[in-house]
N, C-alpha and C positions, 0 to 999 in steps of 0.2 A: 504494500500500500504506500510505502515512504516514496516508493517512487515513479507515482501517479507523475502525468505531468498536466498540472492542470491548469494551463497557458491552451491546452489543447481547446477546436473548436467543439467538441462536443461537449465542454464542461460551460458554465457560466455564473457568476454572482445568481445570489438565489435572489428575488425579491421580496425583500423582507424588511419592516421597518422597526421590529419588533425587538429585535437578539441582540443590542448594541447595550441596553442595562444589564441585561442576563451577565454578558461578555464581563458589562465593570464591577458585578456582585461575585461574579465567581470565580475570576482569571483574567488573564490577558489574551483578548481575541487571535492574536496572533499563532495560535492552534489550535482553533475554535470557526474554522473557517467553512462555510455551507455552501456546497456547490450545489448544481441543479444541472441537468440536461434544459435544451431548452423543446417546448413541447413540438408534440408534431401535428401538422396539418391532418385536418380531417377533411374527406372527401365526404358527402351527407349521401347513401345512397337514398333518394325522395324521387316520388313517382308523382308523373305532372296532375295527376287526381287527390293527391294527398290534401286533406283542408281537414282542421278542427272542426269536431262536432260542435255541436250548438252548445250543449253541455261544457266543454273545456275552452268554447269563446267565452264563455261566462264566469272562467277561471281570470282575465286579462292577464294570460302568463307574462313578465316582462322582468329584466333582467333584474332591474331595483327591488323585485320580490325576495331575493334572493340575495339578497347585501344588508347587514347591519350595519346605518351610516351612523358618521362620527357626531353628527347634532341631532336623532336618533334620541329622546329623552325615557321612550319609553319600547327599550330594544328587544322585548319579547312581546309587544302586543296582539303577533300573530300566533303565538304559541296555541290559543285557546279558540280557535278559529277553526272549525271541522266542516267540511264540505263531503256530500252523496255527488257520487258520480256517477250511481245508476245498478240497477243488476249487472249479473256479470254475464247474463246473456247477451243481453242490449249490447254491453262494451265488446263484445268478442266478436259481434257483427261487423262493428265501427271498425273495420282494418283499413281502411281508409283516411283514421285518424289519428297523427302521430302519436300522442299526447296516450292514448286509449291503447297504444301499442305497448308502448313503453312501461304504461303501468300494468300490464298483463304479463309480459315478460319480469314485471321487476318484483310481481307476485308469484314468482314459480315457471312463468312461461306455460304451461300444461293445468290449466283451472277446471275444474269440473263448473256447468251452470248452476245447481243446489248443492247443498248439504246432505250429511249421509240420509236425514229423516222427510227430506223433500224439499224443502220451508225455501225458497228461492234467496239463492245469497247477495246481497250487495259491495259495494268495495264505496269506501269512504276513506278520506285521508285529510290530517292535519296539519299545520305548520310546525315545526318543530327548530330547532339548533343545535350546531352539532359544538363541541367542546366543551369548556369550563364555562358557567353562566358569567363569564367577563368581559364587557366590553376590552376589544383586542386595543384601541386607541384612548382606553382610560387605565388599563390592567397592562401593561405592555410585558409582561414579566407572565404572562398565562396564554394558554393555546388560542390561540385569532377562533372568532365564532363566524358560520355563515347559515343563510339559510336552509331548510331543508323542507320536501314534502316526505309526508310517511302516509303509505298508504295498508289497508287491511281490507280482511274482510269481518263482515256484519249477518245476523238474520232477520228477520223484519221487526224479529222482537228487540232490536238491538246490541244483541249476543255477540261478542268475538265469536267466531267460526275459522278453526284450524284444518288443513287438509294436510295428509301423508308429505305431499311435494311442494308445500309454501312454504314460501321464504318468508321468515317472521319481520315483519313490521320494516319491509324494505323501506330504503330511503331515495328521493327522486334529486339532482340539483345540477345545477349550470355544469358544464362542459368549460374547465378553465379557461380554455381559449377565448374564451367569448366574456370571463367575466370583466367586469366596469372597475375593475380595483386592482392597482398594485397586491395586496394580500391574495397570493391564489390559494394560499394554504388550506385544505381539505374538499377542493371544487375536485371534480374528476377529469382525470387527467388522461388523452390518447394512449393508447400504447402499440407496438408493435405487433401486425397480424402474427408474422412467422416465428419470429424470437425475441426472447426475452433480451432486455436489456441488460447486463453486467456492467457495464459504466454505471449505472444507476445502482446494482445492487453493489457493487465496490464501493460508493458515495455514501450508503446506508452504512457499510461496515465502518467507514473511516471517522462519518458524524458518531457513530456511538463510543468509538474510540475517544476520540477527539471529547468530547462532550460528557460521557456517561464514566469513563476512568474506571476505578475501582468496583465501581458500583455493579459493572458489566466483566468483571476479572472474578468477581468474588463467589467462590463455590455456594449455592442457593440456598444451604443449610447448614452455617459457620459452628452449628455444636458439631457435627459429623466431620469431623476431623479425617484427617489421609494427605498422604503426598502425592508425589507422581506415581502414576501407575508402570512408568518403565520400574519402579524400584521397587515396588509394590506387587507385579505380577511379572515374576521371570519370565517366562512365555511370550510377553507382551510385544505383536508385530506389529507392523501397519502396512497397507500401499506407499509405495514411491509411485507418485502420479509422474514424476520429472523420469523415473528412471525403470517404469513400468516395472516392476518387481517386488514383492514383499521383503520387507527389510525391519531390522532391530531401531528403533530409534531412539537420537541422542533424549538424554533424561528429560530437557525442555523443551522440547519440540511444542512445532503449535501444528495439531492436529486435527483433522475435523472427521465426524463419526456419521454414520449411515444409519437412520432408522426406516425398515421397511418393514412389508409384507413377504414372507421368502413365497406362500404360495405351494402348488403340489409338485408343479414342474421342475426336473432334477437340470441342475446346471453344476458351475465349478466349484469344489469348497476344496478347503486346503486340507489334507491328508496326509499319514503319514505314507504314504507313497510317493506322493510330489512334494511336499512341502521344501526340499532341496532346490529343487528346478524353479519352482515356484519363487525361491531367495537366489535368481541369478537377472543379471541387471537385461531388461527388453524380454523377461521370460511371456510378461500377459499379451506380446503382441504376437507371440508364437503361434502359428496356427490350431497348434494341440490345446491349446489354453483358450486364444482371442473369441474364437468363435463359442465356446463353453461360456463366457463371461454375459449374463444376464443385461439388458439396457438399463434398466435400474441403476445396476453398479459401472457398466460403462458410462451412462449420465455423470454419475454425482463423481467419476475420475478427474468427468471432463470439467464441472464445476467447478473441483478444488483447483485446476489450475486457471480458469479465470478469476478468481480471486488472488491468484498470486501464492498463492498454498502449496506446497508439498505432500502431504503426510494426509492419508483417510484409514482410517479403522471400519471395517466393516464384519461383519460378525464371520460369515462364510469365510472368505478368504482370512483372517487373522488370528483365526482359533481354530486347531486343528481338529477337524468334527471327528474321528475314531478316535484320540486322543482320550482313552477312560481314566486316564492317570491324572495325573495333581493339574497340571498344565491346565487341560479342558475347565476343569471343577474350580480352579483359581478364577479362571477370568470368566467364568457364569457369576459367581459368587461375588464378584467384585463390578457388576455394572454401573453400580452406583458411581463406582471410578473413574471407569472407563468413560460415562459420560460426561461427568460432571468436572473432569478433568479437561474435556474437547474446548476449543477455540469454538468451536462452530460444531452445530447439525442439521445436517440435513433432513429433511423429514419429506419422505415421499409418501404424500398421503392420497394422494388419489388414484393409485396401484391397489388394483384388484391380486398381483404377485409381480414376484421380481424382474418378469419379461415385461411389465407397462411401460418402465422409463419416466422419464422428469417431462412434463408436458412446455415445452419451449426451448427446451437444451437444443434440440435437434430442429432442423427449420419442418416447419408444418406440423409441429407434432402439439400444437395447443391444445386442439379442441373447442376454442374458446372464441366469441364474436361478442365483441364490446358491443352492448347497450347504447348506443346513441342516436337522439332523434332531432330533428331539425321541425322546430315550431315556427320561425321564420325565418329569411336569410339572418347570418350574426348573431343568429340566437338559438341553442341547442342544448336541450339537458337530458341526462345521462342518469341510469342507474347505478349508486354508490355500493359495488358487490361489500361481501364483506366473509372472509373463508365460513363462520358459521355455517352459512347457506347448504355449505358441501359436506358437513358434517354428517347428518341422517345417512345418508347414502355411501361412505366411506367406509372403507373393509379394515381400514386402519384403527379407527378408533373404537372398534370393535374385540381387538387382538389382545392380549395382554404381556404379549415380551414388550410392544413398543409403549404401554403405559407407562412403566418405569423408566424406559429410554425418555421419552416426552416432559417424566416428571424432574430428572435432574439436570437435565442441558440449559444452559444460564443463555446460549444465541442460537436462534433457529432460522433458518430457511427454508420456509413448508411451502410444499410446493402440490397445491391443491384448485380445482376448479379452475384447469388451464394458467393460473396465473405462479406468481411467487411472492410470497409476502416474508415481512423478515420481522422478530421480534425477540427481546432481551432482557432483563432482569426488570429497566425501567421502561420498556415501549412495548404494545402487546401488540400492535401491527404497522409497519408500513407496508403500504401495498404499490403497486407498479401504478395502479390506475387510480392514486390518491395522490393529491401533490404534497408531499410530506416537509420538504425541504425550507422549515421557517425555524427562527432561532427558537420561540415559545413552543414548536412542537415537539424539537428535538431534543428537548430540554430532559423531557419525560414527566410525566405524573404520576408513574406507580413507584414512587419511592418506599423502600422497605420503612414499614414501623419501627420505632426506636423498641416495642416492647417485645421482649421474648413472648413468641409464640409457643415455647417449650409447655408451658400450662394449660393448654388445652387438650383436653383428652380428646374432643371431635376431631382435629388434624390429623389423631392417630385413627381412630376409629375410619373418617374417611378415604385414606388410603385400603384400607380390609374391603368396605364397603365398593369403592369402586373399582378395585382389582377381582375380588369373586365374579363381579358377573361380566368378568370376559372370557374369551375365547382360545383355548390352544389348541395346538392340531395336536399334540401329545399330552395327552390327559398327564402323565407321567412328570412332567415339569410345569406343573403346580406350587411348587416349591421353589425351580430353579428361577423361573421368572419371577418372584419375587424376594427375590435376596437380594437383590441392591436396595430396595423399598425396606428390608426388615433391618439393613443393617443400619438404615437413619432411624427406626424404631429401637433399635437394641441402644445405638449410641445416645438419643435425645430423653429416650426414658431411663435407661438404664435396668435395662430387663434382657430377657433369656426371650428368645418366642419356642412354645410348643406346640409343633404341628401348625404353625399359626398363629397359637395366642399367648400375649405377653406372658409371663411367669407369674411377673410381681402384681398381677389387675388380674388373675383367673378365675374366680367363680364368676365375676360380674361380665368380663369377657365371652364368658359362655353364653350368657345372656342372650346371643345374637338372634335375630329373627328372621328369615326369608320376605325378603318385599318382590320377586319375580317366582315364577315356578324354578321347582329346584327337580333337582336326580339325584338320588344316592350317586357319589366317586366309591364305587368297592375298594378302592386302592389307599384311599386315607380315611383318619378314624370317624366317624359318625358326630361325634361331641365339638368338632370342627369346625368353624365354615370350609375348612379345606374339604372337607370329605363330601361335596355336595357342588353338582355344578347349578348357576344363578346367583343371585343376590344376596348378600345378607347383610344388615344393620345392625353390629354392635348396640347402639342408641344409649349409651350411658349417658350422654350428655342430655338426652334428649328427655329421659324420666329422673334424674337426678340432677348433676349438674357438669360445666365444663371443667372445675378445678379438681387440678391433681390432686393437691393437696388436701383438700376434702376427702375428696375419694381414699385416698390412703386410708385415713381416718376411720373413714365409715364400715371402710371393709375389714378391719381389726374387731369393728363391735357386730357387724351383719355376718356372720362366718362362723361354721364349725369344719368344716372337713379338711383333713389333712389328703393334702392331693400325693400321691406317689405312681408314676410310670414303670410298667414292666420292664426291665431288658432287655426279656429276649424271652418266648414262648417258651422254647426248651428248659430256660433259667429260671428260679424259684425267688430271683432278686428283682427288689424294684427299689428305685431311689425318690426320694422329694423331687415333685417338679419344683420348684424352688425353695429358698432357705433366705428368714429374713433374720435381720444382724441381731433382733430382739430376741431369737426362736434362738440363737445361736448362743449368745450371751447370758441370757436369764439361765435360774436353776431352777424356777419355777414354772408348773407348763403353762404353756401357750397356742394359742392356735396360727393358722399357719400364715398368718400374716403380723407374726407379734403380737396379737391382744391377750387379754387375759379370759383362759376360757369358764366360759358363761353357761350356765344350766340351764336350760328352755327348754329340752322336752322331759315329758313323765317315765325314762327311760335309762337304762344303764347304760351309756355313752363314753364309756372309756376306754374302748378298746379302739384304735385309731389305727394300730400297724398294720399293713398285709400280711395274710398267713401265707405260710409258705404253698405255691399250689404250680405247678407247670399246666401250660394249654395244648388240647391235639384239637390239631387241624384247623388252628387259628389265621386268619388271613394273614400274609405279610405285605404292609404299605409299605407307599414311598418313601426312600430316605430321607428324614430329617436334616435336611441339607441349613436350615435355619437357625439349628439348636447349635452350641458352642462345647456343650457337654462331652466328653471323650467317648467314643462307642459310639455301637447301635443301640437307640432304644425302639420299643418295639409299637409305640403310639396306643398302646394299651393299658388306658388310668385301671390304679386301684385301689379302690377308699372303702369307709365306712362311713353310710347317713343314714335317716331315716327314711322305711320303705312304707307307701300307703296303695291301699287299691281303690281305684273305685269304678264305675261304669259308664262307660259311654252311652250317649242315647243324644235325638235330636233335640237343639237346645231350648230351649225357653222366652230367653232374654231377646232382646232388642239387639240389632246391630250396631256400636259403637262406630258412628264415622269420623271421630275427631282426634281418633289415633291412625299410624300408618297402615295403608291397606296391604290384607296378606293376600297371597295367594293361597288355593287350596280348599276342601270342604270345609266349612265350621260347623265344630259338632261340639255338644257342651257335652261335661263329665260331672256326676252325680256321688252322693253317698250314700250313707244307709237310711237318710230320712228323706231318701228320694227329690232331694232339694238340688239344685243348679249350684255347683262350688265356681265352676270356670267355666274359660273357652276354650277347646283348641281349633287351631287349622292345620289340618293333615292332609296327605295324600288322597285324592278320590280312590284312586286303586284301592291304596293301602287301607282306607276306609272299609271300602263294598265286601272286602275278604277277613275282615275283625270286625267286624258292627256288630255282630251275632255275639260274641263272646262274652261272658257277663263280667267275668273281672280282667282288671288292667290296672299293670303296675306302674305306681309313679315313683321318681323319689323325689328328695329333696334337695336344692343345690345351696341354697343361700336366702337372704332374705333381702328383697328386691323390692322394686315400685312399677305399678303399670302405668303410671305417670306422674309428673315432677309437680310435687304441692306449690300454692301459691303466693305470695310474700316470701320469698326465702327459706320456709319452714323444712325444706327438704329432709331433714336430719329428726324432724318430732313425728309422734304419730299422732293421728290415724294414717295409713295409706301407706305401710308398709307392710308387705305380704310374704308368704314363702313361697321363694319360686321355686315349680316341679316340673321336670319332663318326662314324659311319657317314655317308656320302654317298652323294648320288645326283644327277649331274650334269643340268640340264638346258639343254644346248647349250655356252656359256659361262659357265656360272654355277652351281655348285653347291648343294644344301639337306641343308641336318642332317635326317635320318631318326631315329639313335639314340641314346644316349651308351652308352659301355662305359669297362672298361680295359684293361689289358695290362700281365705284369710288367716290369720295363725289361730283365731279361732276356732277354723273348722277343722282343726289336725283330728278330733275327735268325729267326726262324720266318716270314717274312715270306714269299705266294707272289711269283714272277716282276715287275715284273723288281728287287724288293728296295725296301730304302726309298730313295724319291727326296724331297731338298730339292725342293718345289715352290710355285711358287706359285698360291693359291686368291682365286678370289670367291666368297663365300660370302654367297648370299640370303637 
């Protein structure tokens, strides 16, 4: 990048009146300098029939609608201004009308005329503004504002109405070329039919430099500590884009990593068969290799060297896939690293697999026709895309190796919906077809908070949450894919994860609920989110509260079970899943998270250790590739709580809609005074072939809330219950079915033969 020459004619002062205080608050301009391409001519393809409906003459579109001027007293008064533009049949007819075009296109392009239930839909659209509510020429120091339309749909009753293929609440506005203002910043901006520009995306890379320092150097999660991954993982190769070959790189290298879809299609990976040949300088132009190499990874080769870059990490080629030795299992283990350490990522996100390629690297390979319509001569306004749009329909964000890759890369280059947009610690998009290049935009506005985010139990919970309900093509790395995500949970909590869940937060962790249909995973334990493909929601935060430090707290007085994990089936050993320094310290007992244990039930409860017992024919899961413990353990808990029965049958009660929806039958469970204790939602299956059965074992995990009291009181009662899950044994060894609760009251409603201490293995 130092050695841009930007005397050249495709660079040029940006126009901007804005970045000259920014410049005397923050530094000296003097490497804070904003270039710009300058824009390109737009030819208007307009057919001599084209004319505004009656309807959008009554719009008087004109360019001053769409400028915030500087004497301007009252710079949002169109904010609150909603116009009917008509059904959406009427409008679909009108193709004869620019205006009528562009917002059909900018609503999805593909409208159906009703709604799923009939009810004929309409499209209405507001005035809105796009950045910081700052006047750009009283605020000079905040992102320039301009105007915008936003268009929807409606039903007659007035309803938002969503459909599968709309774009939510697109945004309509001038075509910079055309606007009346010095400030072009956020109008929409021409771009190149056949290819992408790189002068433009090298401008973006050098403004964030220049401008954003540190802020855009700095690894996204500073408790997660680590060095360079050359030091950190032996193994550790990359591409030579300069010297086509796989190569060791020096310790600092500034490298950039590949996040894709691989896809079913077999292509090149590095082996221990080639991986020799593979490390000799021009080896990928070889014919035995060139042709083997995916467009995907041929693109983003050809990427890193228009940015001036050297060095790509891409999983295939840099990890030797037969490799079952330490090598391979290092750097799965460590992506957190590997991305988080990258200069840059790539992120090909609208690859359906590794054969789709980067849409614009190669000429004609966009896919893509800019939105632009011509309302009169010198006046043309354009749909503002925005990558959302291509989300729904993206196989990428669907995956779960590339969540993790996604979640720790500090600069992206997503290359999605034909276009490429680039964003960074402090910028969440520039886009090709947005004129970004003003001092106030580049400034950024998602500045990191000064306060540790470390206290929130939801950051951690939402990473579980949104990693379950993705997708692998190997049921099997379930684990692998997320151990760069566990290892910022291990380091920022300071916990162990089992099968999953934290060590030091497990009864309440267990907690989880399904919010999408789920599967049993046979290959991980039941008591899991791992062992279940779909959804699941911790939600501690959500019926209790977000602080750690509460939760610690509570979970020393809500607790009795001492959690211990099998070995190994054939071995008669099991160890604590964890050990608090209280548990460790004190000579007095405790329970297992340091409190002092507490009598609650009418019940001899002192036996806590596992008897010694081996298992035949017990499944053997995935390896715990999460846990830090030495060995295999065998993901088979073994405790002692208490066991209750009671009986299924359809429920009674009202459905709760003001908790989250599950998926699943609800069926309520009963006691011996035939009274309604709970809810579950279980499996329809799993229902239709147990309904008949009269009893059914619960036990007991802990003592929980089915939702978080109001003023603060989370910690008093009433409205704390013990939570049970439903079991269902198979042979010696039991699997969670369901979660519920029960008042502690009703421990006594229990059928035959009452509650028993017992002890469980639970799969």
């Amino acid at each position: 990048m130092s050695n841009r020459d930007i005397s050249s004619p495709l660079y040029e002062s940006a126009e901007d009146s804005g970045g000259s205080d920014w410049e005397t608050e923050n530094g000296s301009s003097e490497d804070k300098v904003i270039l710009t391409t300058p824009l390109l001519p737009v030819t208007t393809q307009s057919s001599a029939t084209d004319r505004l409906c009656d309807v959008c003459k009554g719009l008087r579109l004109k360019p001053d609608q769409f400028v915030i001027q500087p004497d301007q007293e009252d710079e949002y008064k169109y904010d609150e201004i909603t116009i009917q533009l008509g059904r959406v049949e009427d409008i679909l007819q009108k193709r004869y009308c620019p205006f009528c075009r562009l917002v059909i296109t900018a609503l999805g392009g593909t409208v159906p005329s009703s709604s799923d239930d009939g009810i004929p839909t309409l499209v209405e659209l507001n005035w809105v503004t796009d950045g910081e509510k700052q006047h750009p020429l009283k605020a000079t120091n905040h992102i320039p504002q301009i105007r915008l339309m936003q268009v929807y749909f409606l039903d007659e009753a007035g309803n938002f109405v969503t459909y599968e293929t709309q774009h939510l609440f697109p945004k309509i506005t001038m075509l910079a070329n055309d606007a009346p203002t010095p400030l072009k910043a956020f109008y929409v901006r021409p771009i190149k039919e056949d290819l992408i520009d790189f002068v433009m995306v090298r401008n973006w890379i050098s403004m964030c430099e220049s401008w954003h320092g540190e802020h855009c150097n700095t690894f996204k999660f500073p408790e997660h500590e680590f060095t360079s991954p050359v030091e950190e993982i032996p193994s550790f190769r990359v591409v030579d884009a300069i010297n086509n070959c796989l190569v060791r790189p020096p310790r600092d290298c500034k490298y950039v990593t590949l996040s894709y879809v691989w896809g079913t299609t077999i292509f090149l990976t590095a082996l221990k068969s080639n991986i020799e040949e593979l490390e000799q300088p021009g080896a990928l132009l070889s014919p035995q290799f060139q042709e083997k190499i995916p467009d995907t990874i041929h693109d983003a080769i050809h990427v890193v060297r228009e940015l001036g870059l050297q060095y790509l990490w891409v999983d295939s080629l840099c990890i030797v896939q037969d490799d079952e030795g330490k090598g391979k299992t290092e750097s799965i283990a460590k992506m957190d690293l590997v991305y988080g350490c990258a200069f840059l990522t790539i992120i090909a996100a609208s690859g359906e697999a590794a054969t789709t390629g980067l849409p614009g690297v190669r000429p004609y390979t966009r896919g893509f026709t800019q939105a632009i319509e011509e309302i009169r001569p010198g006046f043309r306004l354009a749909y503002k895309t925005k990558y959302q749009d291509y989300i729904p329909n993206a196989k990428y964000y669907t995956r779960a190796w590339t969540f993790q890759e996604l979640h720790f890369t500090k600069r992206s280059l997503l290359f999605i919906g034909g276009q490429v947009s680039y964003s960074c610690n402090l910028i969440e998009e520039w886009r090709e077809d947005v004129v970004c290049e003003d001092a106030r935009f580049v400034k950024g506005h998602n500045l990191p908070s000064e306060e540790r985010k470390g206290n929130d139990i939801g950051s951690y919970e939402g990473l579980i949450q949104s990693y379950s309900g993705l997708s692998l093509t190997y049921e099997s790395d379930i684990y692998n894919a997320f151990a760069g995500i566990s290892r910022q949970i291990q380091a920022e909590l300071s916990v162990d994860l089992c099968h999953g869940i934290p060590d030091a937060y497990f009864d309440w962790f267990l907690l989880w609920i399904p919010i999408s249909p789920q599967k049993r995973r046979n290959h991980a334990p039941s008591w899991s989110w791992s062992g279940w493909t779909g959804q699941s929601w911790p939600r501690i935060w959500d019926w209790y509260t977000k602080d750690i430090e509460q939760i610690e707290a509570a979970l020393r007085k809500r607790t009795w079970i001492i959690w211990y994990q099998r070995v190994a089936h054939q071995s008669t050993d099991c160890i604590r899943v964890w050990n608090s320094k209280k548990h460790l310290t004190s000579t007095k007992p405790k329970n297992f998270y340091g409190g002092n244990v507490k009598s609650r039930f009418p019940l001899n409860c002192s036996q806590t250790t596992p008897t010694p017992r081996k298992l035949i024919g017990a499944p053997i899961y995935y390896r715990d590739i999460l846990n830090s413990k030495s060995g295999p353990l065998s993901g088979f808990l073994q405790f002692w709580t208490v066991s209750v029965t009671f009986k299924l049958d359809i429920p009674t009660s009202k459905e709760n809609n003001s908790g989250p929806k599950m998926p699943g039958s609800r069926i309520g469970f009963y006691g011996r005074d035939n009274r309604e204790l709970g809810i579950l939602f279980v499996d329809e299956a799993w229902l239709k072939d147990n309904i008949s059965k009269k009893h059914h074992e619960f036990i007991l995990l802990c003592e929980g809330r089915d939702e978080r009291a109001k003023d603060g009181r989370e910690d008093q009662e009433p409205g704390w219950k013990y939570m049970v899950i439903l079991i269902e044994w198979q042979g010696e060894w039991a699997e969670r079915v369901a979660l519920g609760s029960i008042e502690k009251d009703d421990l006594d409603q229990t059928l035959a033969p009452g509650p028993v201490w017992k002890e469980i293995i639970l799969a």
